[in-house]
C-alpha positions as CSV (number, residue, x, y, z in Angstrom):
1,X,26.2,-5.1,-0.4
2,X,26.3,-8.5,-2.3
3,X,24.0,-10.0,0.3
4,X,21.4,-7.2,-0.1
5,X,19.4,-7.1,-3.3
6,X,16.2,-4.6,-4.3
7,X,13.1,-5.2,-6.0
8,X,11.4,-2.5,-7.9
9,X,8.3,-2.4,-9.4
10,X,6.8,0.1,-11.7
11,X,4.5,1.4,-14.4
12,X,4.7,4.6,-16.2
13,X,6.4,6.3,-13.4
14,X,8.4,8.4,-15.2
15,X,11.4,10.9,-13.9
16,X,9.8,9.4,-10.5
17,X,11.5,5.9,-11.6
18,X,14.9,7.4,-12.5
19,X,15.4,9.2,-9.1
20,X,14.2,5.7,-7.2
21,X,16.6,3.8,-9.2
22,X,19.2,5.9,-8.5
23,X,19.1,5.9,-5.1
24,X,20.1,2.1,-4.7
25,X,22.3,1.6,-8.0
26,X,25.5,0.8,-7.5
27,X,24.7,0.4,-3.7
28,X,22.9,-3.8,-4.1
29,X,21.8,-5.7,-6.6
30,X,18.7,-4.1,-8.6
31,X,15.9,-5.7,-10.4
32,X,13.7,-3.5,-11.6
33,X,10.0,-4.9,-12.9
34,X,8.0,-3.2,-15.2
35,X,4.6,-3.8,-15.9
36,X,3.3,-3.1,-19.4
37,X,4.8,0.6,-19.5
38,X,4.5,3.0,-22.4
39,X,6.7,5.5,-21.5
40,X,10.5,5.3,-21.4
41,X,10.9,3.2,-17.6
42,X,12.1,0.2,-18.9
43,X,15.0,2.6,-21.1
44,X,15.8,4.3,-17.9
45,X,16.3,1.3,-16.1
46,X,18.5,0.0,-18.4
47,X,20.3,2.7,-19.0
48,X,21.2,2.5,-15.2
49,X,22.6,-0.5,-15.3
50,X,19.6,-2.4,-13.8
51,X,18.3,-5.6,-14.7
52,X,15.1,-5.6,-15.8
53,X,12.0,-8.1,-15.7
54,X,9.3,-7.6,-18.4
55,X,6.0,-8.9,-17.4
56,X,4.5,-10.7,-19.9
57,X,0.7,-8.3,-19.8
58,X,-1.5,-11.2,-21.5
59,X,-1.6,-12.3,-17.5
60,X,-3.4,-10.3,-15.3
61,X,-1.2,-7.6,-13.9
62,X,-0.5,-7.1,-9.9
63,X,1.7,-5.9,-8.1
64,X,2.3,-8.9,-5.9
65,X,2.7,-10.7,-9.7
66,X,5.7,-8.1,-10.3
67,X,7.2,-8.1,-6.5
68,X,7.6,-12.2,-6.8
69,X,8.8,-12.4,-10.4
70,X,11.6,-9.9,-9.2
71,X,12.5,-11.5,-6.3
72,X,12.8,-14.8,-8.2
73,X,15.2,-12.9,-10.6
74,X,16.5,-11.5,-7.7
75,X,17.4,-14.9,-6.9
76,X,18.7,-16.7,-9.8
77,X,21.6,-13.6,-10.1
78,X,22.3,-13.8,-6.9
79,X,21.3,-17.0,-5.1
80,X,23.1,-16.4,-1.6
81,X,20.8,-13.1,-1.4
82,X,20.3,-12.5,2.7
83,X,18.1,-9.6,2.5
84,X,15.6,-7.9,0.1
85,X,14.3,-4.2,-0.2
86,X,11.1,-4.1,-1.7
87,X,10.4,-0.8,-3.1
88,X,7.9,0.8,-5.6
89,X,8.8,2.9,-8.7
90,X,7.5,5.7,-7.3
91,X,9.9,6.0,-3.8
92,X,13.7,7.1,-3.5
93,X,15.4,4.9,-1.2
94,X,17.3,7.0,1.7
95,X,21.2,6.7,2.0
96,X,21.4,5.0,5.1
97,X,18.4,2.8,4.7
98,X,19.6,0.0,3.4
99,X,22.7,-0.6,5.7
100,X,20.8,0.5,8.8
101,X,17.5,-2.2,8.0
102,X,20.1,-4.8,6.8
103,X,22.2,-4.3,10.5
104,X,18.8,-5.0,12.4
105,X,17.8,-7.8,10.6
106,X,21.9,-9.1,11.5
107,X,21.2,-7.9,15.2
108,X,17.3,-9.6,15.7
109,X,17.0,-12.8,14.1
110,X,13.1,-13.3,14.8
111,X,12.5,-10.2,12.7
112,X,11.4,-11.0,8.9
113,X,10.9,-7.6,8.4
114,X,11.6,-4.0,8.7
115,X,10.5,-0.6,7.5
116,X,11.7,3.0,8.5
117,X,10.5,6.3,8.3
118,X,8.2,7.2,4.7
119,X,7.4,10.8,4.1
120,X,5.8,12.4,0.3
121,X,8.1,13.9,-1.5
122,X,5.9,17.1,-2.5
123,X,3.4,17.2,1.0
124,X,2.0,20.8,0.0
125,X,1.6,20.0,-3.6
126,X,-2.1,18.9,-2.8
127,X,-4.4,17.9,-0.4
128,X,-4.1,14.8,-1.2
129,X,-0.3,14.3,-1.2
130,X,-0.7,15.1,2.3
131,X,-3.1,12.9,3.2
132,X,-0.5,10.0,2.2
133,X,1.8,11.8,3.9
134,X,-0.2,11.7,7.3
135,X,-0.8,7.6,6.5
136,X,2.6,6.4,6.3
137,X,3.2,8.1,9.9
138,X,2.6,4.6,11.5
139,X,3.3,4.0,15.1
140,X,7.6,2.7,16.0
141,X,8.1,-0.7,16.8
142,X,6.3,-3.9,16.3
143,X,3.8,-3.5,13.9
144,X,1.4,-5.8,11.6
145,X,2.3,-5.1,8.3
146,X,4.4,-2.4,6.2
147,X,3.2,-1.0,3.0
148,X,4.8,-2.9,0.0
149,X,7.9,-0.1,0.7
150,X,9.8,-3.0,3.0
151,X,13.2,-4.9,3.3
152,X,12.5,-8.5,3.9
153,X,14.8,-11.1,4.9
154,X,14.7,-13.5,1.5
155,X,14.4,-16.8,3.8
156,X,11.1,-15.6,5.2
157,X,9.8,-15.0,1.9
158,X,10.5,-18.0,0.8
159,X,9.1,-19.6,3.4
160,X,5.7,-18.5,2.8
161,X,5.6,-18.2,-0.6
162,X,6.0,-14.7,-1.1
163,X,3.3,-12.3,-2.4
164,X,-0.2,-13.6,-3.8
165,X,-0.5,-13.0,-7.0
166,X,-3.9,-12.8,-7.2
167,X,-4.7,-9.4,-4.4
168,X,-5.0,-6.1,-6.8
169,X,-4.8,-4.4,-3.9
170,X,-2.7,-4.7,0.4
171,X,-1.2,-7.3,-1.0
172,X,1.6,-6.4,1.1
173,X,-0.8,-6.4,4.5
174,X,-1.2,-10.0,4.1
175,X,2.2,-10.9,3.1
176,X,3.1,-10.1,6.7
177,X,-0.1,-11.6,8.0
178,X,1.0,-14.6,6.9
179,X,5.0,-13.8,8.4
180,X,3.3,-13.4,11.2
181,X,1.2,-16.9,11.1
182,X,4.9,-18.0,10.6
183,X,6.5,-16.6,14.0
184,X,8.1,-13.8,12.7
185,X,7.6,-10.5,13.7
186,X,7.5,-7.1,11.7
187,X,9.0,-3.6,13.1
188,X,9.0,-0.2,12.0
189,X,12.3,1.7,12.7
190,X,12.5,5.4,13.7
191,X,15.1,5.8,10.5
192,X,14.4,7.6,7.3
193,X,13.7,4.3,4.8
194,X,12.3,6.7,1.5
195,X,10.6,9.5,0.2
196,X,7.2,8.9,-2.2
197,X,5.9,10.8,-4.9
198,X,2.0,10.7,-4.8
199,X,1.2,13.0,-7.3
200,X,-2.4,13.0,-6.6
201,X,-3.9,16.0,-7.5
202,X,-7.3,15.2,-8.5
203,X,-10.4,14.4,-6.6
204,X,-10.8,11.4,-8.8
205,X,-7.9,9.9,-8.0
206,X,-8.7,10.1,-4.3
207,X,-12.4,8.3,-5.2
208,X,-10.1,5.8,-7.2
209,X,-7.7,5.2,-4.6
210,X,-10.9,4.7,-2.0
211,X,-12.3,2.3,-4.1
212,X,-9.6,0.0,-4.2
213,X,-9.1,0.6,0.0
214,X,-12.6,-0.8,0.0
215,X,-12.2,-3.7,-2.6
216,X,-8.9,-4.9,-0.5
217,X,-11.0,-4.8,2.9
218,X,-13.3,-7.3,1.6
219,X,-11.1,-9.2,-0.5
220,X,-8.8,-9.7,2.7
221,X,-11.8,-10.5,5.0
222,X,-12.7,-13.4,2.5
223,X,-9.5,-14.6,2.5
224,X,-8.9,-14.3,6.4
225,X,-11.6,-12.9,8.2
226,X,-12.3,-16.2,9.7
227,X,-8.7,-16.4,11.3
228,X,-7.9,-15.5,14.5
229,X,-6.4,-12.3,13.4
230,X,-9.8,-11.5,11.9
231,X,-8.2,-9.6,8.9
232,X,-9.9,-7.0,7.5
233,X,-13.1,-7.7,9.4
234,X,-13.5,-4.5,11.8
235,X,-12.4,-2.5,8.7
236,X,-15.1,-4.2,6.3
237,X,-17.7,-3.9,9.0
238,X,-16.9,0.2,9.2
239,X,-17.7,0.6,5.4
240,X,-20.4,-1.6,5.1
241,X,-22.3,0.6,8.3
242,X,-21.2,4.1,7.2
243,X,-20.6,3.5,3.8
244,X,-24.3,1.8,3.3
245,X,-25.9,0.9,5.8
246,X,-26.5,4.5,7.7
247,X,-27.2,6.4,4.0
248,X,-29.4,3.6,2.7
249,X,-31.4,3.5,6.2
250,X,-31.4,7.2,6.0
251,X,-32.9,7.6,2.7
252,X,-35.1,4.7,2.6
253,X,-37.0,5.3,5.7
254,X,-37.7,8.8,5.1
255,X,-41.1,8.3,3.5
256,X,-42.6,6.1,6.0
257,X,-40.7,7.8,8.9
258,X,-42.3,11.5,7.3
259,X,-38.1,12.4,7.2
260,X,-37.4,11.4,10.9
261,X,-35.4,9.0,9.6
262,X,-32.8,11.8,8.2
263,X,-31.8,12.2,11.4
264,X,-29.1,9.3,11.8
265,X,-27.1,11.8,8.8
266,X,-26.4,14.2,11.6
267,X,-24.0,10.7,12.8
268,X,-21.8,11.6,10.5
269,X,-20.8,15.3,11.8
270,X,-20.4,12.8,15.1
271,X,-17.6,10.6,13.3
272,X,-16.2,13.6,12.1
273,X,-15.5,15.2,15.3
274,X,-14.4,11.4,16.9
275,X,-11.6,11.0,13.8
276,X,-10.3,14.1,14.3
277,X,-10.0,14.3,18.4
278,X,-8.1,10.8,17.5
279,X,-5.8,13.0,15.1
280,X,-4.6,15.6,17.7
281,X,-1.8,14.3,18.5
282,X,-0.4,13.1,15.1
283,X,-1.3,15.5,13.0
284,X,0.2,19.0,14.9
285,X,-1.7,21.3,12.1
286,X,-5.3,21.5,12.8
287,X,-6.9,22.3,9.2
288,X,-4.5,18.6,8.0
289,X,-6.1,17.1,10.5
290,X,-9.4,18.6,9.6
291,X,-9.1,17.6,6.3
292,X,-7.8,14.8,6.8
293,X,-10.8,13.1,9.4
294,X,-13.0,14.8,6.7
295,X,-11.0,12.2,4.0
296,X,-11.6,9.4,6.6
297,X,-15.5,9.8,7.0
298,X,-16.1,10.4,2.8
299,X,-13.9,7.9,1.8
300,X,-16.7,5.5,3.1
301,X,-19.0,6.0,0.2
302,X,-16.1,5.0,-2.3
303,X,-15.1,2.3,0.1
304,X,-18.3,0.7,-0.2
305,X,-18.3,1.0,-3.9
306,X,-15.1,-1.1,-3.4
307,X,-16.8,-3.6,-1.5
308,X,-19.4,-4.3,-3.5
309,X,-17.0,-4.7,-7.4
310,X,-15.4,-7.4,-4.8
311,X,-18.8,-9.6,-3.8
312,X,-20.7,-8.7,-7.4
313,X,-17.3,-9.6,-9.4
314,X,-17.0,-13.0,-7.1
315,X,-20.8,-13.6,-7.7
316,X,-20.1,-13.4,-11.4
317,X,-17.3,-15.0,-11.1
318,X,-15.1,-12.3,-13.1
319,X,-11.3,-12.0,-12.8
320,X,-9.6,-9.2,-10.4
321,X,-9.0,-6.0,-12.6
322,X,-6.0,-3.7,-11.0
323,X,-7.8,0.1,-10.1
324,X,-5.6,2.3,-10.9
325,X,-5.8,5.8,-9.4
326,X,-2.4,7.4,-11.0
327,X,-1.0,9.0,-14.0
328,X,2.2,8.7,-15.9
329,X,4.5,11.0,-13.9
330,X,7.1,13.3,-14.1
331,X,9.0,15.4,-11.0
C-alpha cells in the first residue's frame, strides 16, 4: 500500500513498540519518531526496517512536535502519500485496519478522517487499564475528534497545518476541530483499528494522567472556547465547579456557617449516582461501571490541579512542560 503511509510516535515504550511496529511493517510505509528515548526503541525500529526520525530534545517535546515531523518525513519519501495512519508507540495496528479505513476514505470523499474500534490490550491487569478501556468505547459514526490513534487523509492535514506543536496534551481533539472548521467530517467505524497497552498500574499515574485531562481542558478553552464550537468550555466549567469551587465553598464556609456549609459534600455522592446511571448501558459490569463513575467524580480534584499549572504557568509566562504519567514498558 504505496499510497498509505504510518506515523509512529514513541518514548521508552519498550517490547510495546516492537509489537506496534510489527503490525504495519512491510504492510505501508513506516516512520517511526522517537522522542529522546533511553531504552532500545530507536534499535528496534531500525532493526525493523523502519525509518526513523530523531527529535532533536533541546526543543520542547510534544507529541503533536513528533506526529508533524513524521508526517513531513512521511512526505519527502513518499510525496504522492494518499492516506496516513497516525498511531502511538504504545498500540498494535489490527490486520484489516489499514485497508478497511483506507477503502472508506476511497468510498466518502468529505471524510478527512477515520478511526475504528480501540480496545487495551491487558483490561484486567488493573483498574486502571480498564478505565482506558471503557474510554475509547466512543459512540459509531460521525464524531468530533479521534484520539491521536487515527488514519488521516494527508491532503486534509496539509490543509490545516497539521498538529500544533505547542498542546502537551488533546492535541489530537483540536486537530479535528480545526478539520472540522475546514468542512470535513470525522467518523468512527465499527472495525477493529488497534489494541493499546496502558500499563497503568499505579494510583499516581491515574492522578498524573488527570492532571494533564485538566491542563488540556483549559489550554483548549483558551485557544477556542470563544468559537462557536465552544471547545473545551462545558468541560473546563465541570472542573472548575466540582473540582474547586464545591470543596473550597465547602470548607471555607464552615466556620461562619457553624459546618452547615459541609452539606453541599453530600453533592458529590449525587454526581456519583448521575455518572453511573449514564454508564448502564455501556459499561455491562456493574462494579466497572462503579469504579469507573467513581474515577469520573475524583478525577476532578487532579483536573483542577491541571487547570490551574495552565493559568499560573500563562501568568508567568513559563513554557508548556509535557506531564508524563507512564513508565518505560515491557509486555
Amino acid at each position: 500500500m504505496s499510497r498509505v503511509g504510518v506515523v509512529a510516535i514513541g518514548r521508552n515504550e519498550g517490547d510495546r513498540l516492537r509489537l506496534g511496529l510489527q503490525s504495519v511493517a512491510g504492510r505501508a510505509v513506516v516512520v517511526y519518531v522517537d522522542s529522546g528515548s533511553t531504552d532500545d526503541s530507536v534499535a528496534t525500529a531500525r532493526g525493523l526496517g523502519v525509518e526513523v526520525v530523531d527529535l532533536d530534545m533541546s526543543v520542547p517535546f510534544t507529541a503533536a512536535r513528533a506526529r508533524n515531523a513524521g508526517f513531513d518525513r512521511l512526505r519527502e519519501l513518499c510525496p504522492d502519500v494518499e492516506y496516513v495512519q497516525f498511531i502511538d508507540g504504545d498500540c498494535e495496528v489490527a490486520p484489516a485496519w489499514l485497508d478497511r479505513a483506507a477503502a472508506e476514505l476511497d468510498r466518502r470523499l468529505d471524510l478527512a478522517a477515520v478511526c475504528g474500534t480501540l480496545r487495551e490490550r491487558f483490561p484486567d491487569a488493573s483498574i486502571y487499564n480498564r478505565f482506558r478501556d471503557i474510554e475509547w468505547d466512543i459512540p459509531l459514526g460521525e464524531v468530533k475528534a479521534c484520539s491521536g490513534n487515527m488514519f488521516v487523509r494527508a491532503s486534509a492535514t496539509v490543509a490545516v497545518g497539521g498538529f500544533d506543536p505547542g498542546l502537551i496534551a488533546a492535541e489530537d481533539d483540536e486537530f479535528c476541530l480545526r478539520l472540522r472548521r475546514a468542512g470535513w467530517k470525522i467518523v468512527r467505524l465499527p472495525d477493529d483499528m488497534a489494541t493499546h497497552d496502558a500499563a497503568m498500574t499505579r494510583l499516581s499515574q491515574w492522578w498524573k494522567r488527570a492532571v494533564r485531562c485538566g491542563y488540556a481542558y483549559a489550554n483548549g478553552a483558551a485557544l477556542h472556547g470563544r468559537g462557536p464550537e465552544r471547545h473545551f468550555v462545558r468541560e473546563q466549567r465541570r472542573v472548575a465547579v466540582w473540582g474547586l469551587g464545591v470543596p473550597v465553598a465547602a470548607l471555607g464556609l464552615a466556620w461562619p456557617t457553624a459546618g452547615a456549609s459541609l452539606a453541599l459534600l453530600a453533592l458529590y455522592p449525587l454526581q456519583l449516582a448521575k455518572t453511573y446511571w449514564g454508564l448502564r448501558t455501556r459499561v455491562p459490569r456493574r462494579r466497572h461501571a462503579l469504579a469507573y463513575a467513581a474515577s469520573c467524580v475524583a478525577g476532578r480534584f487532579p483536573e483542577a490541579v491541571g487547570l490551574a499549572k495552565f493559568y499560573l504557568g500563562r501568568a508567568r509566562g513559563a513554557p508548556a512542560r509535557i506531564i508524563e504519567y507512564k513508565t518505560k514498558g515491557t509486555v
